[in-house]
C-alpha positions in Angstrom: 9.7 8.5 5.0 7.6 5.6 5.5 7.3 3.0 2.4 4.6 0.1 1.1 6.2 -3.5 1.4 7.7 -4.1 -2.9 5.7 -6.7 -4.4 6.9 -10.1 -5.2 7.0 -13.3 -6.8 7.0 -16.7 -5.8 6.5 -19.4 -8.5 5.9 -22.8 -7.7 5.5 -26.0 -8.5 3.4 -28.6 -6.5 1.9 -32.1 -7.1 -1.7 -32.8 -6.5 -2.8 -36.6 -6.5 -6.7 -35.3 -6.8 -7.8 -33.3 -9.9 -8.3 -29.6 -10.6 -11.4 -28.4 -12.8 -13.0 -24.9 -13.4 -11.8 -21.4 -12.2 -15.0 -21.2 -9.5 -13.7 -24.3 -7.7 -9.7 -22.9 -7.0 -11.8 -19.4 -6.0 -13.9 -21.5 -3.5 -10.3 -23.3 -2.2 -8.8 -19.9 -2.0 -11.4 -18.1 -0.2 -12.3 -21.4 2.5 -8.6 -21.1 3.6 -8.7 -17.4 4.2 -12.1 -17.6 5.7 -10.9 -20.8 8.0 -7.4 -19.9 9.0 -4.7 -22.4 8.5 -1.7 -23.1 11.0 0.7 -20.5 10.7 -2.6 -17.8 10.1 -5.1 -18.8 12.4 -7.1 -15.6 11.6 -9.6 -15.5 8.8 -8.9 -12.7 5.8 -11.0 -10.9 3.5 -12.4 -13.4 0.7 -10.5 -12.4 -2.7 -12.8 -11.6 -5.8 -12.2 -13.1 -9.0 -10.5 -10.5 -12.0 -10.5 -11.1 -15.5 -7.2 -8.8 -15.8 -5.5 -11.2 -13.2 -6.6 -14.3 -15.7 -4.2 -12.9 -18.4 -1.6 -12.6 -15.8 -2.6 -16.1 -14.5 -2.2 -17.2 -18.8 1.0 -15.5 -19.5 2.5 -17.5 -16.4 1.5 -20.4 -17.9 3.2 -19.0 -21.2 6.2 -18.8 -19.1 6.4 -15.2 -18.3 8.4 -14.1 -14.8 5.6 -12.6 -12.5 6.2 -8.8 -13.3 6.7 -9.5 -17.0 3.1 -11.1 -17.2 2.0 -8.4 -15.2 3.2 -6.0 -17.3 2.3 -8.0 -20.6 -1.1 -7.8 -19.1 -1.5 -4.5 -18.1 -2.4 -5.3 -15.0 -0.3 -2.6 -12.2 -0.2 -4.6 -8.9 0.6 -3.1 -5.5 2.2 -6.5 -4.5 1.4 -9.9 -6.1 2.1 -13.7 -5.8 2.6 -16.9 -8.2 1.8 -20.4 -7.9 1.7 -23.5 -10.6 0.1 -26.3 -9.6 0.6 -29.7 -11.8 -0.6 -33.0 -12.0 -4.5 -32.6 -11.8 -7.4 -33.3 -13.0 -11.2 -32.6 -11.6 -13.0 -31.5 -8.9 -9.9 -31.2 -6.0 -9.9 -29.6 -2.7 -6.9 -27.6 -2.7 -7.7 -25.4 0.6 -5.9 -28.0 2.5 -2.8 -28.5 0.3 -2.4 -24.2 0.3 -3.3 -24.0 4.0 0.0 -26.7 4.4 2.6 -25.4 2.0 1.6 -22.4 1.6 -0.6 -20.8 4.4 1.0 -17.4 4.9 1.7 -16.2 0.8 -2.8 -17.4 0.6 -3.6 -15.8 3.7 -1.7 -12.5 3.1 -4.6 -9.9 4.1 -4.0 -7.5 1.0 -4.5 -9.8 -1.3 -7.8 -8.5 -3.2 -8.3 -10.6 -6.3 -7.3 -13.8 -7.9 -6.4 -14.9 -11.6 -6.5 -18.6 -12.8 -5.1 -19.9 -16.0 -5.1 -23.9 -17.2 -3.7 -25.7 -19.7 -2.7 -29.9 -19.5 -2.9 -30.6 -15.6 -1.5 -27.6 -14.3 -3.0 -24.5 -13.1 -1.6 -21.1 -12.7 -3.0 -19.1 -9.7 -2.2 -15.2 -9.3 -3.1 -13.4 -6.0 -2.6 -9.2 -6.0 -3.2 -6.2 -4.3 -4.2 -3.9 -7.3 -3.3 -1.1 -7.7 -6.2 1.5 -6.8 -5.0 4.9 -6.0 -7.1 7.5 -4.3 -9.0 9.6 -6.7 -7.4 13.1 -7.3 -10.8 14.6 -7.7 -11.0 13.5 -4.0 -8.1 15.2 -2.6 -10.4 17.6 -0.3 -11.7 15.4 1.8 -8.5 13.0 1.8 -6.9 15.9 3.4 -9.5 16.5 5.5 -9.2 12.7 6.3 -5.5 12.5 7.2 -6.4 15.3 9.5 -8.8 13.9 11.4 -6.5 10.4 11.9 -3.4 12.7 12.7 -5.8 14.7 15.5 -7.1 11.5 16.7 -3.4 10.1 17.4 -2.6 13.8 19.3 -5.4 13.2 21.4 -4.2 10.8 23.3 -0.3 10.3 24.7 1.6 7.5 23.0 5.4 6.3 22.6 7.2 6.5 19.3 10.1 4.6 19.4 11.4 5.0 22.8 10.1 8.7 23.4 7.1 9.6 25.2 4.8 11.7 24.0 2.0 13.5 25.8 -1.3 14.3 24.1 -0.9 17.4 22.0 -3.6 20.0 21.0 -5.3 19.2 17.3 -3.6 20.7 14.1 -5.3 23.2 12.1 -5.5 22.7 8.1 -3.1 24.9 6.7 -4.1 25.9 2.5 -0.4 27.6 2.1 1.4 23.9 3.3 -1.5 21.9 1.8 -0.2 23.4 -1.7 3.9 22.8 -0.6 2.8 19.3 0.1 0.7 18.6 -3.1 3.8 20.4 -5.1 6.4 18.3 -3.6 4.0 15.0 -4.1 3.6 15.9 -7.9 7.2 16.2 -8.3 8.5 12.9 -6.4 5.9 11.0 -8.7 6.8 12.6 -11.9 10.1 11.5 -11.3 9.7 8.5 -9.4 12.0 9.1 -6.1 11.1 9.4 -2.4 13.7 12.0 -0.5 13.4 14.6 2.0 16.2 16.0 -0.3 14.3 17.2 -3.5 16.0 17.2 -7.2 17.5 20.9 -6.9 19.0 19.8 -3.2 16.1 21.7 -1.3 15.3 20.7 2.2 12.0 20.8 3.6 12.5 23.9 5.2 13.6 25.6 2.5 11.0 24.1 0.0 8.4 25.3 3.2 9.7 29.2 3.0 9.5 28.9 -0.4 6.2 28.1 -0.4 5.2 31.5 1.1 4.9 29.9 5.0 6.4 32.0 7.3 7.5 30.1 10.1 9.1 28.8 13.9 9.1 25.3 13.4 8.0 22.8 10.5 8.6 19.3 9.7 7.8 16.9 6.9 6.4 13.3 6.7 6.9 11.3 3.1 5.2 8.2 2.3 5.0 6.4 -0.9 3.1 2.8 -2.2 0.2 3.4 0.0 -3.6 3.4 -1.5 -5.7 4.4 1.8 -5.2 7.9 3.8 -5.9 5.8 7.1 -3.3 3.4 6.1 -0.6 6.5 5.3 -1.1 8.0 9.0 -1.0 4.4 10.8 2.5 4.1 8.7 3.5 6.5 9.6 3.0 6.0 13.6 4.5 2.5 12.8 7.6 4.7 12.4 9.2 6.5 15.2 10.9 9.4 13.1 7.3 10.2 11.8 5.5 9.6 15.0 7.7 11.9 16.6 6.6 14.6 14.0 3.1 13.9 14.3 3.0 14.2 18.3 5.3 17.1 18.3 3.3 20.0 20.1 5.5 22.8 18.7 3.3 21.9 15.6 0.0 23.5 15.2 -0.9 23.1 11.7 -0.9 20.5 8.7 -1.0 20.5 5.0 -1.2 17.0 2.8 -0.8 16.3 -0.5 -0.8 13.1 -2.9 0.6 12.7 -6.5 -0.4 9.2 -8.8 2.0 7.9 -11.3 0.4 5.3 -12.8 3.5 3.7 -14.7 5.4 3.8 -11.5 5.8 1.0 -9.4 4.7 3.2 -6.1 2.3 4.5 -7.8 1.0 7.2 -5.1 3.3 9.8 -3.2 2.5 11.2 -0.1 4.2 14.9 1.9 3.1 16.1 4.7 4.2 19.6 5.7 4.0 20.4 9.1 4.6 24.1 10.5 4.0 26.5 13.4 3.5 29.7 11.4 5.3 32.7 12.7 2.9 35.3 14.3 1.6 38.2 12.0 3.3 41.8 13.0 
């Protein structure tokens, strides 16, 4: 199983001796530091784009609100997300070098996507968040036919996972029977919110594959939940040696992959991968 990094908060409090004015000038800070790099980030990031959602987060900090209460008061569903209050200020500060000193790594974090600003007095709330943005279900062809072409492209050539060697292995073949086992198992880990090889009536993935109609010599399953991008799901899961192991394993030949969205989960997306070598026809 592989997993997105939880979200979380960091409120702040800091003290600026030059003075704060609109929305458009903290965007500009932001987005100089992450183009410029600060000490402990020396590479530049994508530029963050400003959200009118993230502003009510941004105004119920300043309300008072814990991070995932404002988030939720908002109804804004982030993937991860960070807080900082700023006070004492006025008009017109540069900020980028204050952030880029205290606070380099939380600004510079590379999924960050938008930003929310609230004011009120001298103090200003800023909200950074990767949004939630899950891949479209009426897209779930060619997101298959994605993760297959990643998963071929890491077979192709010989790699370690963990500790274990792994020679280039021949490509998978698209299998419709697992494809419909892995959107099935998907479905059901987001309907009820869990991520286990072990599903609710104590199946394994063997079991769930036979079930399935797959007749079989060897299969394997990769789980993944949190993650947006089908490139992102496969790099994850070579990150891992368990799953790289599966996804170099030449008794394999074919793949099926499915995604489920629960939108009122804090994942959000679930991933299965089935994996099989299908036992030969008599």
């Amino acid at each position: 199983m592989t997993e997105a990094r939880a979200s979380y908060q960091c409120a702040l409090l800091l003290s600026l001796l030059t003075p704060l004015a609109a929305r458009a000038d903290v965007l500009g800070a932001v987005n100089t530091l992450r183009a410029q790099g600060c000490a402990a980030h020396r590479s530049p990031v994508p530029a963050v784009r400003p959200s009118r959602a993230l502003d009510a987060v941004a105004h119920n900090l300043a309300a008072g609100m814990p991070l995932a209460e404002a988030e939720r008061r908002a109804g804004y569903h982030a993937v991860s997300s960070f807080a900082v209050s700023i006070s004492g200020v006025g008009a017109n500060p540069d900020v980028a070098p204050l952030l880029g000193r205290e606070y380099c790594v939380a600004v510079m974090d590379s999924s960050w996507r938008e930003l929310g600003v609230s004011a009120s007095g001298d103090t200003v709330w800023l909200a950074l968040a990767a949004p939630f943005m899950p891949p479209p279900l009426a897209e779930r062809d060619a997101i298959a036919a994605s993760v297959l072409r990643a998963v071929n492209a890491a077979r192709a050539r010989a790699r370690r996972c963990g500790a274990t060697y792994f020679g280039a292995a021949g490509a998978l073949a698209r299998s419709a029977t697992l494809e419909h086992i892995a959107i099935d198992y998907a479905t059901e880990m987001a309907r009820h919110g869990y991520m286990s090889h072990t599903g609710r009536d104590g199946s394994s993935p063997a079991q769930r594959v036979s079930r399935g109609g797959y007749r079989w010599l060897a299969t394997g399953e990769n789980l993944a939940r949190g993650i947006m991008r089908p490139g992102e799901v496969v790099s994850g899961w070579l990150g891992s040696p368990e799953h790289c192991a599966n996804l170099m394993d030449p008794a394999y030949t074919e793949l099926g992959v499915g995604f489920a969205v629960n939108g009122r989960d804090a994942a959000g997306v679930y991933w299965a991968l089935e994996l099989g070598r299908p036992r030969p026809a008599r």
